[in-house]
Structures are given as structure tokens and as C-alpha cells.
C-alpha positions in Angstrom: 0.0 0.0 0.0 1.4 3.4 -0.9 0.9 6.4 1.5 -1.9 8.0 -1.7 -3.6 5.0 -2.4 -6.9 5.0 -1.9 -9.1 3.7 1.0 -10.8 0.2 0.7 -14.0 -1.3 1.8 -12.6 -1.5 5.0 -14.3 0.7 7.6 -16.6 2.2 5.1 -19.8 1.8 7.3 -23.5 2.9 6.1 -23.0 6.2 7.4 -19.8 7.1 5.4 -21.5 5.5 2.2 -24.2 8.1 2.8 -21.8 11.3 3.2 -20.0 9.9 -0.3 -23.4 9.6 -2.1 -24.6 13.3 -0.9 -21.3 14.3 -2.5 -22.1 12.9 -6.1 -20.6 9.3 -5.4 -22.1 6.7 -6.6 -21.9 3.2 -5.2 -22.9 -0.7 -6.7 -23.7 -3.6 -4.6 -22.7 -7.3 -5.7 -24.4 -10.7 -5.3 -22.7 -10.8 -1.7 -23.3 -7.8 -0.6 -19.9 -5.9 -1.2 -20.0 -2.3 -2.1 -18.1 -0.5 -4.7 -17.7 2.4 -6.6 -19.5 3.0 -10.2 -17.3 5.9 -11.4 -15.4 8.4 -9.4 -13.4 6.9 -6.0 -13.0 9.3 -3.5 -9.4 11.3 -3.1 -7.4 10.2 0.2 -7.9 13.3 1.6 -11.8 13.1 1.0 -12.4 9.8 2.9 -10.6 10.6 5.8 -12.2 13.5 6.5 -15.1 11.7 6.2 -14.7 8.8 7.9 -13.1 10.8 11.0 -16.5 12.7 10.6 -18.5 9.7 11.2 -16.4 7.9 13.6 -16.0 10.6 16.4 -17.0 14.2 15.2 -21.0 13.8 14.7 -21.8 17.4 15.0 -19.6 17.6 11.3 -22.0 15.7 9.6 -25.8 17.4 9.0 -28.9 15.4 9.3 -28.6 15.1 5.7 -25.1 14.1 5.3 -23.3 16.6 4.7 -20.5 17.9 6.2 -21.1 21.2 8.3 -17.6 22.7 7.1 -17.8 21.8 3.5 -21.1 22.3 2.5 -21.4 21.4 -1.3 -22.5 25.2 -2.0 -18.7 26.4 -0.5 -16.5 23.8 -2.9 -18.8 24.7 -5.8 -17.8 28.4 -5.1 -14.4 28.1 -4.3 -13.6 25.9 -7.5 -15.3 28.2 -9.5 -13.2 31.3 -7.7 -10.0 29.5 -8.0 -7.8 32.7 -9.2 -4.9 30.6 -10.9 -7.0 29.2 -13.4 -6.5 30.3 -17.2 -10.0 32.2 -19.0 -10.0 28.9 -20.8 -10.1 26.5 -17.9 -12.5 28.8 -16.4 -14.8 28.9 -19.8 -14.4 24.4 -19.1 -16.1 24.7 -15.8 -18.7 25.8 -17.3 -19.2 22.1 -19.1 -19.6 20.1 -15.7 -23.1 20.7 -13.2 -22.1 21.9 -10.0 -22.3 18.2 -8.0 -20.5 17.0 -10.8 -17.8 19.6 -10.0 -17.9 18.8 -6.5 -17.5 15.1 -7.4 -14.6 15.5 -9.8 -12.8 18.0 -7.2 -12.9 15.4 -4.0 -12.6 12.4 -6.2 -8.7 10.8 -7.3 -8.4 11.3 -10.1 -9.4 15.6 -10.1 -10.8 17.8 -11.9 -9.0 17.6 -15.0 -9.8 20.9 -16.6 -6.2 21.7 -18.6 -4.3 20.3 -16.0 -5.6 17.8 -12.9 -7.0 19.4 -9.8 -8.7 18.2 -6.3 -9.9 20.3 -3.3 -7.9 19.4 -0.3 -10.0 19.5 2.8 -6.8 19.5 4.7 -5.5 22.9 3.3 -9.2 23.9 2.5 -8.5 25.1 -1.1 -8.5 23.7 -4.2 -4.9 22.1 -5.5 -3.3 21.5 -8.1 -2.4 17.4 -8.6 0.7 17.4 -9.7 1.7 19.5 -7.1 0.3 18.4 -4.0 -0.8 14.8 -2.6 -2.8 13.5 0.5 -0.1 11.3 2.6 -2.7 8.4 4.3 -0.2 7.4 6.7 0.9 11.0 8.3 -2.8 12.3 7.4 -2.2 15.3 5.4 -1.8 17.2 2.4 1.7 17.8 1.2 4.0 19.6 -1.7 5.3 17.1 -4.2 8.7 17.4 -3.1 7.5 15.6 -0.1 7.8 12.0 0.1 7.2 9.7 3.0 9.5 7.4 4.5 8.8 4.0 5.6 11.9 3.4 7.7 10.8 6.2 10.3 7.5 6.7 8.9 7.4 10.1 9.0 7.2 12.5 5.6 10.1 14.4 4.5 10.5 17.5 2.5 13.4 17.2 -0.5 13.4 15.4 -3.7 16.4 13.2 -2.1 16.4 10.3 -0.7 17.6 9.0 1.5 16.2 10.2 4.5 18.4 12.7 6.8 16.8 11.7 9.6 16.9 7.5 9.8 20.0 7.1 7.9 22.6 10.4 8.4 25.3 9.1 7.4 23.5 8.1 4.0 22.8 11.0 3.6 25.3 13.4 4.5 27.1 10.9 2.0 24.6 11.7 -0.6 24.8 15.4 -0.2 28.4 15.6 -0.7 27.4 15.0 -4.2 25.7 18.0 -5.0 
């Protein structure tokens, strides 16, 4: 499992299915009973907001499902603010409904308007994909330089590897380099 993969079935109770669906998700059931996604999976970043919603925060979620700090109406407007998009990525907003920009926004694979996007709920703003990524492990939203390591299991900033803080002398070796 990679620290951006997506969430499995695992832990996905009734009442997170029902937040997903309110957001534009939509889910299939097979023969035994086992749910799974028709189009869109969630992003990282998404589903654990969500499922920390449902596990211990309850006064997050609305009696209809949706989350009381990211209200559908506030992603629609702040994807459709965003001030670093081009006039024509802006003019190819105007192709998608506004639950089907919400869905493409908190989903993996983005909003792929000219370039992918997603809204991170961690830095509560919409983000460009190539440039930013949902750790699962450390639980947040990070710059691509960033990379987690799974000898100390922590992130760490810098395109190099290896890690300055489980193996120094490795690095210090590596930096000598450059």
C-alpha cells in the first residue's frame, strides 16, 4: 500500500457510504453484498475526512449528510473562484453541473480541466495534482517534493532520498554529491 492510495471497503460503514453519495458518489452492490464504486473513488484526503467525521466528530455531519464545514455550495464556489485558473479552464467549468464539479474536485483522479486538480480538505482550497498529494499514513496534504519514508514513517520534504533523519550518514554521504 502506498501512503496516496486510496481507501478500501474496510471501515466504510453505512453512514460514510451516505456522506459519499450526498457528495455525487455513486456506489454498486454485488451478489454478496460488497459495495463499490460506479465511477469516481473518493481522493485520500476526502475519505478521511469523512470517515473521522463519522467515527467521532458527529456534529460535522448534517442530518442530511453533509459535512457542516464543507457544505457542497462552499466547494462549488471556491472551485469556481480559484484565481490561478487560465479564462480557458474557467470557460471548461462551465461544461460540468455543480455536483458534478464537486465530485470531480474530491474524487482521485481531479478535476482535469487543462491540467488535474482536487480540493484538499486539509488545506481547505483547491490544489493543483501534480503538485500536491494526500499522505494516508501522516494524514495530510503535502507539496510534491515531499515524500514519506517508511523506515521512520514520518514524511520528509526534498526530492532526495535517502532520509536525513533514519539514515545520516547516507545522507550526509549523498549530499556531498551535489
Amino acid at each position: 500500500m502506498s501512503p496516496d492510495d486510496p481507501y478500501t471497503n474496510r471501515g466504510r460503514t453505512e453512514e460514510v457510504w451516505k456522506v459519499l453519495l450526498v457528495y455525487g458518489f455513486s456506489r454498486k452492490t454485488n451478489t454478496k453484498g460488497k459495495h463499490s464504486f460506479v465511477d469516481s473513488v473518493p481522493s485520500p484526503c476526502f475519505e478521511k475526512y469523512v470517515r473521522d467525521a463519522c467515527r467521532s466528530n458527529r456534529y460535522l455531519i448534517d442530518s442530511n449528510g453533509e459535512l457542516t464545514h464543507f457544505p457542497i455550495e462552499k466547494i462549488v464556489r471556491e472551485v469556481k473562484s480559484y484565481p490561478d485558473f487560465e479564462p480557458y479552464q474557467k470557460e471548461d467549468l462551465s461544461k460540468f453541473s455543480d455536483m458534478e464539479l464537486v465530485r470531480h474536485s474530491l474524487s482521485q483522479k481531479g478535476l482535469d480541466i487543462g491540467g488535474g486538480f482536487f480540493y484538499s480538505l486539509c488545506r481547505d482550497s483547491l490544489e493543483q495534482s501534480d503538485c500536491t498529494w494526500h499522505c494516508r499514513i501522516c494524514k495530510e496534504c503535502n507539496d510534491w517534493r515531499t515524500w514519506h519514508c517508511g523506515s521512520c514513517n514520518k514524511c520528509q520534504y526534498g526530492a532526495s532520498i535517502p532520509c536525513e533523519t533514519c539514515s545520516p550518514e547516507e545522507y550526509a554521504e549523498y549530499m556531498k554529491e551535489y
